[in-house]
Rosetta silent file (secondary structure, phi, psi, omega in degrees, C-alpha in Angstrom):
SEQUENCE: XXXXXXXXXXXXXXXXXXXXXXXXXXXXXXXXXXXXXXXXXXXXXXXXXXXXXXXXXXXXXXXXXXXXXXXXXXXXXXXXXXXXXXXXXXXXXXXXXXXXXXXXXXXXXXXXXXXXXXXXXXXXXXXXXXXXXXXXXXXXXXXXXXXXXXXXXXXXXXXXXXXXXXXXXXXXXXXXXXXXXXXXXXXXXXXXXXXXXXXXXXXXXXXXXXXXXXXXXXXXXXXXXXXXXXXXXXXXXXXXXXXXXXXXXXXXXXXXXXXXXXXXXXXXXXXXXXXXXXXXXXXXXXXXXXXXXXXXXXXXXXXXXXXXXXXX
SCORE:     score description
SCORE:     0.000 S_00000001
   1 L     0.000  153.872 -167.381    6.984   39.368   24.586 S_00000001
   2 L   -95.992  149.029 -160.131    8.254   38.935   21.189 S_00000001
   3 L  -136.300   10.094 -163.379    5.878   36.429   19.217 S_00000001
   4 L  -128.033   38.131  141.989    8.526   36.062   16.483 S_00000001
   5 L   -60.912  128.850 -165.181   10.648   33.358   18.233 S_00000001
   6 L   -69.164  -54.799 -148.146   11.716   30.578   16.107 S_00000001
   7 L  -152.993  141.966  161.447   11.674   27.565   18.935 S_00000001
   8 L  -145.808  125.411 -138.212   10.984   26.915   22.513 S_00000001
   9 L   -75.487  155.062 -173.441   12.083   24.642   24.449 S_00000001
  10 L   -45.322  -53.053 -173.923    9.310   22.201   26.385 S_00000001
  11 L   -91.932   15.438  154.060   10.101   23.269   29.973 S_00000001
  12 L   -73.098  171.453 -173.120    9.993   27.104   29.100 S_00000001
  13 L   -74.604  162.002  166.099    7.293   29.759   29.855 S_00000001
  14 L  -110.273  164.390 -156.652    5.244   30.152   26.672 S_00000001
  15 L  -124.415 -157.479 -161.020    5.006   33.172   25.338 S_00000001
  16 L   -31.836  176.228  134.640    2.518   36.041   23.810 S_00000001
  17 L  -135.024    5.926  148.176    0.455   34.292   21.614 S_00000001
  18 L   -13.818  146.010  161.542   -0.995   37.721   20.271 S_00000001
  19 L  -116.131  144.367  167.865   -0.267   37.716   16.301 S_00000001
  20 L  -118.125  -31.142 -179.737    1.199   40.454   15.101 S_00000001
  21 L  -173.309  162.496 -171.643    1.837   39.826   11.401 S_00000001
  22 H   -53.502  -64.066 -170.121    1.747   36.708    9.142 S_00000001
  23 H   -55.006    8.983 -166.868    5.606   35.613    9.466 S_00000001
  24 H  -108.282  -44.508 -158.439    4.502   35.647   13.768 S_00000001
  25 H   -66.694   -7.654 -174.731    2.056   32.519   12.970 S_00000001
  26 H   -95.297  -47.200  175.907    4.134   29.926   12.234 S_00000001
  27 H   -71.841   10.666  179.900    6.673   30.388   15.447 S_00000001
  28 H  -102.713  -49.077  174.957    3.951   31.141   17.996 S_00000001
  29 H   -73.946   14.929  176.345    2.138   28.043   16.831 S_00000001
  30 H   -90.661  -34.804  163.247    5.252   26.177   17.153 S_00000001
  31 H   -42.095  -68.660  179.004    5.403   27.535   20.497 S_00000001
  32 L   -67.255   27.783 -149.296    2.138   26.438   21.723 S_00000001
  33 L  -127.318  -59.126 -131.947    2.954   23.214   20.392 S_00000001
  34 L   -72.012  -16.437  179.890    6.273   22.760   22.465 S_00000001
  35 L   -97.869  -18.317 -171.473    4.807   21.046   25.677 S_00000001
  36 L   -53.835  137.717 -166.115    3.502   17.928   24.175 S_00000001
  37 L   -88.258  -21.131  167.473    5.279   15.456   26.661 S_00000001
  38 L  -106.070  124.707 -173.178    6.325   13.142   23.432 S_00000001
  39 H   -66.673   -7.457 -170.083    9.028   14.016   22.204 S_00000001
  40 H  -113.930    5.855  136.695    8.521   12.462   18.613 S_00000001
  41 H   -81.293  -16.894 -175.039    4.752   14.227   18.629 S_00000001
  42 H  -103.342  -32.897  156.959    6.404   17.303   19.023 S_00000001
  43 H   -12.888  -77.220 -139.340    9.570   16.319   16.245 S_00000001
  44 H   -79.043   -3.315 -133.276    6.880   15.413   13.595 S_00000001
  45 H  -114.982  -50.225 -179.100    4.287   17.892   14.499 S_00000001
  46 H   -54.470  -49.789 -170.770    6.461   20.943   14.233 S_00000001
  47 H   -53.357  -58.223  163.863    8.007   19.871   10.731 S_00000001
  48 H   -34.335  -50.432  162.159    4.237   19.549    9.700 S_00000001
  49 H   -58.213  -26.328 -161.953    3.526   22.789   10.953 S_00000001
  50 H  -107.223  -25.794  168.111    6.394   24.346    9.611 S_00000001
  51 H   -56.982  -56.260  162.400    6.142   22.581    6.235 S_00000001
  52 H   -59.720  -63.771  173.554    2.436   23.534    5.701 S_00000001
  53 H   -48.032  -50.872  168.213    2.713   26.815    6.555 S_00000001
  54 H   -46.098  -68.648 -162.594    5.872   27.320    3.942 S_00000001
  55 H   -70.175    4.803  177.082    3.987   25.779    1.561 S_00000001
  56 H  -101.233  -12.925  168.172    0.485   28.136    1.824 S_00000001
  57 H   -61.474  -59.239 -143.633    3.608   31.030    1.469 S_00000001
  58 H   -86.923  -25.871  146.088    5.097   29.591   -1.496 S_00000001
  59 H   -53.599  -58.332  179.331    1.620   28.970   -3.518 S_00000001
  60 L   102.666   35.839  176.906    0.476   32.384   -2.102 S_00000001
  61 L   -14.283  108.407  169.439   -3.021   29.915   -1.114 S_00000001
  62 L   -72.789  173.986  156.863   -6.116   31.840   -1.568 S_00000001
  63 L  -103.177   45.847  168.934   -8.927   31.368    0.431 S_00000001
  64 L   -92.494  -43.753 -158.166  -11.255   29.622   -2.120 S_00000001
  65 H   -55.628  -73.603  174.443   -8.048   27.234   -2.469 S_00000001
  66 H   -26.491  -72.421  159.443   -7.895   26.670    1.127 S_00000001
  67 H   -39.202  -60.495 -176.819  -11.906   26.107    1.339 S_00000001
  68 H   -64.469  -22.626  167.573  -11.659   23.613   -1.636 S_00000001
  69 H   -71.790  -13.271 -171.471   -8.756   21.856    0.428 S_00000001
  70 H  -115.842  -24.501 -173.391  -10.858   21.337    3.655 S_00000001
  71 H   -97.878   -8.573 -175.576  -13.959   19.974    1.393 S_00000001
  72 H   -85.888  -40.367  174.039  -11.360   17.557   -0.575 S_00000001
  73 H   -59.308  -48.128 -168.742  -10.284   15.874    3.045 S_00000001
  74 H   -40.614  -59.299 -167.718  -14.232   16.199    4.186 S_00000001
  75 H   -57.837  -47.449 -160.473  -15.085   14.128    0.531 S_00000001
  76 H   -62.126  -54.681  172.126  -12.216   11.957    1.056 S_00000001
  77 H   -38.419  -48.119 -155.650  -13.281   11.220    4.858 S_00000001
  78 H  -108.321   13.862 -177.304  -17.006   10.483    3.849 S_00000001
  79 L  -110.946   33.033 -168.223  -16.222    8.279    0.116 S_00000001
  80 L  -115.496  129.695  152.117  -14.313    5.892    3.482 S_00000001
  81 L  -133.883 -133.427  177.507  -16.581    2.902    3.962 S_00000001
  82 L   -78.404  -53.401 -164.797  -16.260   -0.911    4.895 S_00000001
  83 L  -111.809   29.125 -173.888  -15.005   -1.773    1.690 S_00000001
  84 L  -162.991  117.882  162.991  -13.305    0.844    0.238 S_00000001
  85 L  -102.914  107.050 -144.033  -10.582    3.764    1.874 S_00000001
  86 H  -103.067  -40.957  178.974  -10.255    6.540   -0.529 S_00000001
  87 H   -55.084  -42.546 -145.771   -7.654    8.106    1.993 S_00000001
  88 H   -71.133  -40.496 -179.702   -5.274    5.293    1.678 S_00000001
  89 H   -43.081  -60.317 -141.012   -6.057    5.754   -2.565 S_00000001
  90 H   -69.910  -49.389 -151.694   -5.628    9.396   -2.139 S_00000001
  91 H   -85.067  -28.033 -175.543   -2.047    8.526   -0.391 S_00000001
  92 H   -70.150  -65.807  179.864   -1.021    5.924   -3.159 S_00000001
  93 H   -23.336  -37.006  170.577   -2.247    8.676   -5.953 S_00000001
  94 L  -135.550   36.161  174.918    0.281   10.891   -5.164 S_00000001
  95 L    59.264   19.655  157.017    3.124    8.328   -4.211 S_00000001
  96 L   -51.113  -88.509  161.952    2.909    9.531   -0.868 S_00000001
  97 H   -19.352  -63.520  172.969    2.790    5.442    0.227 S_00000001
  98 H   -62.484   -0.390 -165.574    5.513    4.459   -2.028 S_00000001
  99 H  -101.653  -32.130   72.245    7.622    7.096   -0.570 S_00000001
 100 H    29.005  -52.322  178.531    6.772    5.926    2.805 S_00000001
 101 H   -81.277  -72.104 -159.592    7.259    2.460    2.193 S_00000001
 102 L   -69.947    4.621 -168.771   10.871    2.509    0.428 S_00000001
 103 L   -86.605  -35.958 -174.877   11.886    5.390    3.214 S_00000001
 104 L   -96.046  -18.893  158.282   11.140    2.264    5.954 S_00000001
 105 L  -142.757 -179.332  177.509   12.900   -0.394    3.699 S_00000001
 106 L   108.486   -3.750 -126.636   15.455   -1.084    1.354 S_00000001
 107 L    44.544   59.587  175.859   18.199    0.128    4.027 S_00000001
 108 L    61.338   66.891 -155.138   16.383    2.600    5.113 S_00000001
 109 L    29.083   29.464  179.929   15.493    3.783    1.665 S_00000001
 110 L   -92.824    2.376  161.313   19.220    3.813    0.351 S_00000001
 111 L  -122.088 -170.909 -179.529   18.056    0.686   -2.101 S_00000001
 112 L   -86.333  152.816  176.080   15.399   -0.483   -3.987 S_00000001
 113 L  -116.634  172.210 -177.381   13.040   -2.922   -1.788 S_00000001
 114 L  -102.328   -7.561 -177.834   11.111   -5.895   -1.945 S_00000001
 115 L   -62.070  157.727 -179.963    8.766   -3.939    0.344 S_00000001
 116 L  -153.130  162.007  141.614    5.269   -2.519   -1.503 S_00000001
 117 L   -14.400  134.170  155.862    2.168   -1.123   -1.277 S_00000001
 118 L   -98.211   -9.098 -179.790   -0.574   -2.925    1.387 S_00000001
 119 L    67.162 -158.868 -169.151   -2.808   -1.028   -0.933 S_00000001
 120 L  -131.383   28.246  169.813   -6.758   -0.259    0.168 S_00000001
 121 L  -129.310   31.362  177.331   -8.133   -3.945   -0.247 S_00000001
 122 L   -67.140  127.578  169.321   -6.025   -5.717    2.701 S_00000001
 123 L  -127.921  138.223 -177.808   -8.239   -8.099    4.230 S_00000001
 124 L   -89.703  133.146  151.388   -7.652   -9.414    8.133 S_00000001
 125 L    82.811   40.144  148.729   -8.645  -13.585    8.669 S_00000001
 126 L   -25.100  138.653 -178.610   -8.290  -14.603    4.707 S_00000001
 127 L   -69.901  132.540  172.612   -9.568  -18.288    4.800 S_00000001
 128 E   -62.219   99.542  159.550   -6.741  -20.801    5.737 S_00000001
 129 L   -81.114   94.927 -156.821   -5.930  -22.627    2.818 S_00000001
 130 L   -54.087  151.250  171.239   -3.696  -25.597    2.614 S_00000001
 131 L   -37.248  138.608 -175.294   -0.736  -25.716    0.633 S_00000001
 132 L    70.347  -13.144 -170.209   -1.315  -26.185   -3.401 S_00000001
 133 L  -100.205 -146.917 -139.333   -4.380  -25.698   -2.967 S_00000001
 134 E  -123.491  126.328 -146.205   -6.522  -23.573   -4.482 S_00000001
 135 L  -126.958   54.907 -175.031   -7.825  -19.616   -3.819 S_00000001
 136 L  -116.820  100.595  162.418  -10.575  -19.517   -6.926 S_00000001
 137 L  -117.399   64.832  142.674  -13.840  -19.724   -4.480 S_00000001
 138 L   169.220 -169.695 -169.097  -16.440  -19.292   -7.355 S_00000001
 139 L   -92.030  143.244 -158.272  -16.123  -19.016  -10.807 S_00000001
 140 L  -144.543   87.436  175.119  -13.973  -16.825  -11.849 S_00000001
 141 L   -46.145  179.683  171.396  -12.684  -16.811  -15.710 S_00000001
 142 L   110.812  151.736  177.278   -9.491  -16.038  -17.279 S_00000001
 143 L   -48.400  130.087  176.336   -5.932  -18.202  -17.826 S_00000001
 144 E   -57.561  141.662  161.598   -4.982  -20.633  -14.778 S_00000001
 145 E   -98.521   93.776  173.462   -2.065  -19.532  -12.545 S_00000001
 146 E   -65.197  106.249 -147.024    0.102  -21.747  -11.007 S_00000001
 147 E  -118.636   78.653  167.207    1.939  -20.039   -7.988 S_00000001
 148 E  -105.866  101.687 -170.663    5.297  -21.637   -6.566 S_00000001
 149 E  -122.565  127.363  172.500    7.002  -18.739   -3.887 S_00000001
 150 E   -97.065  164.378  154.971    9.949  -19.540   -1.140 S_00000001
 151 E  -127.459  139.801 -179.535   10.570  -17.102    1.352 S_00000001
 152 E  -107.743 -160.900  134.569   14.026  -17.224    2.846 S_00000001
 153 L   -70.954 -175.481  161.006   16.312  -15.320    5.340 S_00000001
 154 L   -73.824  -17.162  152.543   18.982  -13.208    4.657 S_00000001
 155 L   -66.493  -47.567  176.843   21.136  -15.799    4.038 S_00000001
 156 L   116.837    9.978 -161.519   19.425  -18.281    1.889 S_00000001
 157 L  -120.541  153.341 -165.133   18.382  -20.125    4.452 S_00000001
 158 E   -82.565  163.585 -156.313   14.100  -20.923    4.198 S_00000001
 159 L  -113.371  121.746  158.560   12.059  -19.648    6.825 S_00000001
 160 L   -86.575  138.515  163.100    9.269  -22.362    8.265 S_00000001
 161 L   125.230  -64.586 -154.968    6.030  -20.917    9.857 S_00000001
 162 L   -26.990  135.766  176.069    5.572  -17.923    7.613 S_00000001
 163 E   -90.160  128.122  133.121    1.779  -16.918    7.443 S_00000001
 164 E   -59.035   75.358 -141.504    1.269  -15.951    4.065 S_00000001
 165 E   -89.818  132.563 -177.203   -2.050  -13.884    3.240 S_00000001
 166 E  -114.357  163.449  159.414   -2.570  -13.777   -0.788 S_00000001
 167 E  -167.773  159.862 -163.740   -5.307  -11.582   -2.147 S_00000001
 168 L   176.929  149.764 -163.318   -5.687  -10.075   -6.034 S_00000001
 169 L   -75.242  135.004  154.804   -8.270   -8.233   -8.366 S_00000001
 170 L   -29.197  169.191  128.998  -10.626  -10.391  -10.418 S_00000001
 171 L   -33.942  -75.044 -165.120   -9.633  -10.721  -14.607 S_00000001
 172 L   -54.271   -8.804 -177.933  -12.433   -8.167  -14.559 S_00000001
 173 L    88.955   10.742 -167.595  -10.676   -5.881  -12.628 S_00000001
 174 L  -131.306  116.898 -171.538  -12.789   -6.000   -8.914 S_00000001
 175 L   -92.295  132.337  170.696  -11.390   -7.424   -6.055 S_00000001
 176 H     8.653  -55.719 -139.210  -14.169   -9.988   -4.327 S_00000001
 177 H   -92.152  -24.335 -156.356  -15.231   -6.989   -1.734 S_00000001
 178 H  -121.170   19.162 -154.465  -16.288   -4.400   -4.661 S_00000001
 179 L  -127.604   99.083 -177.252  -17.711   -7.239   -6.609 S_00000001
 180 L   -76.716  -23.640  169.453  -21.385   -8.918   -5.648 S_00000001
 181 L   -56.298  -20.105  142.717  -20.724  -11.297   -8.390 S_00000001
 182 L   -71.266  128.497  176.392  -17.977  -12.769   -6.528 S_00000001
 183 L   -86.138  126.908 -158.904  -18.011  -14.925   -3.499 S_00000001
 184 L   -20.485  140.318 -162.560  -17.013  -13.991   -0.481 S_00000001
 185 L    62.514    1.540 -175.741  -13.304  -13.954   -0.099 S_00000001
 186 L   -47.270  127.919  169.607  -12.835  -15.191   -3.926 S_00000001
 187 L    68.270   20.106  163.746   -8.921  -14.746   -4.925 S_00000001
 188 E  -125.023  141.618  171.377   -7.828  -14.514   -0.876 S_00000001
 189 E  -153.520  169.670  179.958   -6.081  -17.333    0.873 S_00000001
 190 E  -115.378  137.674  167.393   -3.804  -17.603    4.274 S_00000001
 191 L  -114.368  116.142  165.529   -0.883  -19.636    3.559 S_00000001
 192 E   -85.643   80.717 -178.731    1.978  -21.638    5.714 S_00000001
 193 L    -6.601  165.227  175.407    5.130  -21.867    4.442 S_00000001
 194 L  -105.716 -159.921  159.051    6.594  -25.821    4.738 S_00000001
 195 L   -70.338  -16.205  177.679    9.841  -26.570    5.937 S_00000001
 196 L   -93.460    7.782   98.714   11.468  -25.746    2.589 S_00000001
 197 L   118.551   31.611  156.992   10.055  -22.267    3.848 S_00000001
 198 E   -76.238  152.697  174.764    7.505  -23.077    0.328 S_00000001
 199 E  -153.599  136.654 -163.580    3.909  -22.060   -0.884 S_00000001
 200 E  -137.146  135.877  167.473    2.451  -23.186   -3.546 S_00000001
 201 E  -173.276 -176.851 -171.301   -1.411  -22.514   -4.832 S_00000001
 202 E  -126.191  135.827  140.853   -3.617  -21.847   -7.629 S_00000001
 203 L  -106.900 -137.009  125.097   -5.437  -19.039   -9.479 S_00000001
 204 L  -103.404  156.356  164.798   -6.233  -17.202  -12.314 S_00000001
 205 L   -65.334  131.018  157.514   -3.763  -14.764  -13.965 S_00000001
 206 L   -28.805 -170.141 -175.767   -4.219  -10.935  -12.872 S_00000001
 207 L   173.590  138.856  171.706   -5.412   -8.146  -15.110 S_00000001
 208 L   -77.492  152.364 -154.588   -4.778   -4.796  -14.665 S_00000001
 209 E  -147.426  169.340  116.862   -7.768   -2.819  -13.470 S_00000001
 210 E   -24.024  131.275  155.546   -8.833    1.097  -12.770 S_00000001
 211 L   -87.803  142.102  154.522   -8.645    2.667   -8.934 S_00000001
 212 L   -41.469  146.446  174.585  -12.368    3.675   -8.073 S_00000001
 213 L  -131.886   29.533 -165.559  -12.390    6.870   -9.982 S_00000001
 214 L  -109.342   30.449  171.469  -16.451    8.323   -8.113 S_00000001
 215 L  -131.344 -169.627  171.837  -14.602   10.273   -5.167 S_00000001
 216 H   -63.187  -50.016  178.212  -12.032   13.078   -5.048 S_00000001
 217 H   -65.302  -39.178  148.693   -8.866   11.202   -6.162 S_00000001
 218 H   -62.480  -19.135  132.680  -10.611   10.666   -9.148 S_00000001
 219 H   -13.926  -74.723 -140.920  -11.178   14.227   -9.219 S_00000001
 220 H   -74.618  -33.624 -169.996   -7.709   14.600   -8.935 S_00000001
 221 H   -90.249  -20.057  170.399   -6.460   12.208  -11.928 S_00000001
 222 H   -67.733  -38.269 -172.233   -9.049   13.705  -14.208 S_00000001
 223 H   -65.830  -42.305 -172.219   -7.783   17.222  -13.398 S_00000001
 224 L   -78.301   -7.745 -170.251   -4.231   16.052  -14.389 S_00000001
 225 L    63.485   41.527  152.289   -4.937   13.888  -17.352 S_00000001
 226 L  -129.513  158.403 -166.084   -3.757   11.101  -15.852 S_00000001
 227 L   -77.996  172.326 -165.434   -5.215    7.425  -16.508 S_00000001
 228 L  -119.533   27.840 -144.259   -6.122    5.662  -13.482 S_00000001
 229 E  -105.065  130.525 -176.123   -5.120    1.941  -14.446 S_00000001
 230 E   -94.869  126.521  171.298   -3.074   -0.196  -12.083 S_00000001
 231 L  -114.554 -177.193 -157.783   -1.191   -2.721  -13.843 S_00000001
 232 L   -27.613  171.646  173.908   -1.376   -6.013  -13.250 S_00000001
 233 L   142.438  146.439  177.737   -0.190   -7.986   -9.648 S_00000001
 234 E  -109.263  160.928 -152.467   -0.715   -9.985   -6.839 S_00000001
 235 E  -121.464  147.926  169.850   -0.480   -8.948   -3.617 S_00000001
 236 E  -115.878  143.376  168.302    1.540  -10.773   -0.446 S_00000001
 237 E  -126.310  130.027 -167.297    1.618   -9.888    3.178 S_00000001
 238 E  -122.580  133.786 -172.638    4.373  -12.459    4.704 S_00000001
 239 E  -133.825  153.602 -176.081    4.205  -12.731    8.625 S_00000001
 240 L   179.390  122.985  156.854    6.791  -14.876   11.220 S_00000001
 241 L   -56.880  148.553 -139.652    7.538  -13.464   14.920 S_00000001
 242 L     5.985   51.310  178.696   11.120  -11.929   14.612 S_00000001
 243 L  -145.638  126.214 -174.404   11.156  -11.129   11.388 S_00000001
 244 L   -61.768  145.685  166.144    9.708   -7.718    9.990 S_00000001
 245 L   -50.238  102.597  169.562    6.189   -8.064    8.053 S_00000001
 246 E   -77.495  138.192  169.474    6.764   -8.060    4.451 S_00000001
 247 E  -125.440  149.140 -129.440    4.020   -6.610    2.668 S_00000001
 248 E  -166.916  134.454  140.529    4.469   -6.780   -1.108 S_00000001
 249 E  -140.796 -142.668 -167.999    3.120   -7.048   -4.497 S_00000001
 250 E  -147.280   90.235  156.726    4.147   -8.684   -8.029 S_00000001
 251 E  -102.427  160.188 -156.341    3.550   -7.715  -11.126 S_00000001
 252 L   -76.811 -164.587 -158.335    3.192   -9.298  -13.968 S_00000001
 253 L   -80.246  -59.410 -164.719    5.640   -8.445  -17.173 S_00000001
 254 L   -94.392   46.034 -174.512    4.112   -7.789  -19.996 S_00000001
 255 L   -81.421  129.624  161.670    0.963   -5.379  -18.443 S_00000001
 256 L   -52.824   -7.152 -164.187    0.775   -1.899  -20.833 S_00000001
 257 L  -113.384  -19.503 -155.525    0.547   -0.093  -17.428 S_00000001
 258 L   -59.532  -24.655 -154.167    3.813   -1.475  -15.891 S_00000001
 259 L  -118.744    3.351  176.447    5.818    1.759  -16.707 S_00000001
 260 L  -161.116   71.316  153.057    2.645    4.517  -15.738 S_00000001
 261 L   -44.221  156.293  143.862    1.266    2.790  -12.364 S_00000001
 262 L   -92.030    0.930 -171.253   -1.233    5.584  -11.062 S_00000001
 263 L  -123.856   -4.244 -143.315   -0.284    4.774   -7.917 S_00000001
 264 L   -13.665   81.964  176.690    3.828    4.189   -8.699 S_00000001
 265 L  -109.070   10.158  164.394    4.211    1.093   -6.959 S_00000001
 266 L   -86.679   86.969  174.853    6.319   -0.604   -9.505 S_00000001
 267 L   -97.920  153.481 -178.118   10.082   -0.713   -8.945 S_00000001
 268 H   -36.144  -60.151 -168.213   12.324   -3.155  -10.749 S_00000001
 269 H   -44.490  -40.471 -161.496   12.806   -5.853   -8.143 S_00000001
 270 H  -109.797   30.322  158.873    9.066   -6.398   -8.198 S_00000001
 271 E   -72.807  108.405 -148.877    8.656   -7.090  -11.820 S_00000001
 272 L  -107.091 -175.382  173.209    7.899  -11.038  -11.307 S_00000001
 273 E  -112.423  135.190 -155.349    7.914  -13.851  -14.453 S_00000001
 274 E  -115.872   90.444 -172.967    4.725  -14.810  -15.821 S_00000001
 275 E  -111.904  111.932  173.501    5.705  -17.621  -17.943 S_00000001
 276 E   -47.608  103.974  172.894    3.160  -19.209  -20.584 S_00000001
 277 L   -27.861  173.040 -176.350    2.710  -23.194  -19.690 S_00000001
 278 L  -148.441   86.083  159.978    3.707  -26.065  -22.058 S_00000001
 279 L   110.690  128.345  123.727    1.874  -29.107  -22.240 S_00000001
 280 L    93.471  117.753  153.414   -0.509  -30.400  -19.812 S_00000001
 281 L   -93.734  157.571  179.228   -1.059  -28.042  -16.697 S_00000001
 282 L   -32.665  -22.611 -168.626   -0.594  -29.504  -13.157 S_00000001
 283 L  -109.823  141.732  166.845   -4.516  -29.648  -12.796 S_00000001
 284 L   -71.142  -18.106 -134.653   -6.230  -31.995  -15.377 S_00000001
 285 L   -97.351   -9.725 -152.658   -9.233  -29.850  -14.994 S_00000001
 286 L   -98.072  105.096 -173.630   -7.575  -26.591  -16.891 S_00000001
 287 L   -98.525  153.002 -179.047   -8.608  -26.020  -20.580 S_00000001
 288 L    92.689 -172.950  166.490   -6.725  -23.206  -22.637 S_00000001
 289 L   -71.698  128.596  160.166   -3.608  -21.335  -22.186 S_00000001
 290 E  -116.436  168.281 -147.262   -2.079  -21.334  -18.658 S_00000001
 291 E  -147.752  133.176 -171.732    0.388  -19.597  -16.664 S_00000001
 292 E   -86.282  137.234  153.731    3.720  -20.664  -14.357 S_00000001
 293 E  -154.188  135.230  173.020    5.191  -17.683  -11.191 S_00000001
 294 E  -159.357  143.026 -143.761    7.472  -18.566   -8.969 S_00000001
 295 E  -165.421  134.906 -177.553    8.995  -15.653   -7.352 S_00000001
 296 E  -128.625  126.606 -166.799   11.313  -15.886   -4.254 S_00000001
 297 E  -109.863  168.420 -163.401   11.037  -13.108   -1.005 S_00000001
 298 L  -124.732  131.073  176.912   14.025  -11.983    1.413 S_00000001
 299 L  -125.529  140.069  165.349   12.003  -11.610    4.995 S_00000001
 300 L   -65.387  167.843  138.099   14.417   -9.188    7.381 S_00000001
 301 L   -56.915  149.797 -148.431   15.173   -9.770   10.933 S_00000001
 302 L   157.504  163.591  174.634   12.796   -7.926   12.833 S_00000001
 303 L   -97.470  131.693 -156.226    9.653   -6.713   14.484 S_00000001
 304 L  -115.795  113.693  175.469    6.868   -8.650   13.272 S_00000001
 305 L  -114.701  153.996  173.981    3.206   -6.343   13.198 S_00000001
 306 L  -111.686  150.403  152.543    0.047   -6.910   11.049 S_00000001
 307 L   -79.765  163.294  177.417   -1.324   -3.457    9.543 S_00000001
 308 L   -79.516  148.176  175.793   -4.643   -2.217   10.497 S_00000001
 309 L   -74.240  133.302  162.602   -6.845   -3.152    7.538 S_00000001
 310 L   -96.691   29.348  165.825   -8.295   -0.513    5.716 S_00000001
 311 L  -129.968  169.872  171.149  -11.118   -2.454    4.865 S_00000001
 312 L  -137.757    0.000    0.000  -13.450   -4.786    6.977 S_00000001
């Protein structure tokens, strides 16, 4: 049998799987591939395979290369704990995620979206927090933040119900999970939307921070000379049966990072306004300079899923 067949169809015999020369490995392993009873495991599995292989041609991949590529997944695999997923960094790092993300929204990536990052600090059962109130559980410096966000339809018209899960990086740059100086859940809240399909609550302002840089993606941004600073933003996951999940984040205007994300998760849409208070702020309790956002989301029609967290 010839072992240099391109494609084979599912219900055919398979054939030699002898190698004869390098240009026979990619169709024979497409071949043994070719039975998987789903058809969209065997779609994505071949383009991987065929896609991989092309690209250890088109490098000419040694095998030191190769070797350091199977110990970069290994490192990546074992820097994975409770509170920290280095894969999902690794996947931000090289805009793999945003690419991913705006491919699944936007109209099916032919616009810009309102869609984001879930990032690698997503936390499942954020404490339920009542409207206005407040998602500062210890002390936590830095300017107050005042938070007013509707989420509508497509239409204009406000969506009741929506669960609303907020979560965001200390001023210091550590969100509550990387941080023993914070108290559990510090800067996360669950939200409900009203009938005016409103949320309203209190912080601090963000700060732009660093990605961990002690695993292999910090490797990888050292090798390239690039900085590893996220800039500022809060992050939303918006949830309502029959309406897809938005997950989201905001950032604020004037961060020095907004235009060289390490992760390039900033697109225009999601540049929000960070507007410096006047007078009084809504809380008597708030000394200094304070800060206004109000920032309005478009939820699709839709199938409504939570992601798996990559943290616990």
């Amino acid at each position: 049998m010839n072992a240099r067949v391109r494609t084979v169809a599912p219900d055919r015999a398979l054939r030699s799987h002898i190698i004869e020369t390098q240009e026979a490995v990619t169709p024979v392993v497409l071949d043994a591939m070719s039975r998987a009873p789903n058809a969209r495991l065997r779609e994505v599995m071949a383009s991987f395979v065929r896609h991989m292989h092309a690209f250890a041609r088109e490098v000419r991949l040694t095998e030191e290369e190769f070797e350091f590529g199977l110990d970069v997944l290994n490192r990546i695999g074992q820097a994975t704990n409770d509170s920290h997923n280095e894969a999902v960094l690794f996947s931000d790092a090289i805009g793999f995620s945003t690419l991913v993300c705006m491919l699944n929204n936007g109209q099916n990536g032919a616009t810009e979206t309102a869609a984001a990052l879930l990032g690698p600090f997503w936390r499942m059962h954020s404490p339920a927090t009542p409207n206005g109130g407040s998602i500062i559980r210890s002390p936590t410096p830095g300017p107050a933040l005042f938070a007013n966000c509707r989420i509508t339809d497509p239409q204009g018209l406000p969506l009741a119900g929506v669960e609303v899960d907020v979560w965001q990086a200390s001023p210091v740059g550590l969100y509550e999970n990387q941080d023993p100086g914070q108290a559990e859940m510090n800067l996360r809240g669950k939200f409900t939307t009203d009938a005016d399909g409103c949320v309203a609550f209190r912080s601090v302002k963000p700060a732009g921070y660093p990605v961990p840089t002690n695993g292999p993606v910090g490797e990888l941004l050292r090798a390239q000379e690039r900085h590893p600073f996220r800039p500022a933003h809060l992050h939303f996951l918006a949830y309502k049966p029959g309406f897809r999940t938005l997950i989201t984040q905001v950032f604020v205007d004037d961060d020095q990072h907004l235009e060289s994300d390490v992760v390039f998760g900033v697109t225009r849409h999601l540049i929000g306004d960070f507007r410096l208070g006047n007078g009084p702020a809504p809380d008597a309790d708030v000394e200094g300079p304070w800060y206004l956002f109000d920032y309005a989301f478009v939820m699709e029609p839709g199938e409504a899923k939570l992601p798996i967290p990559p943290i616990r």
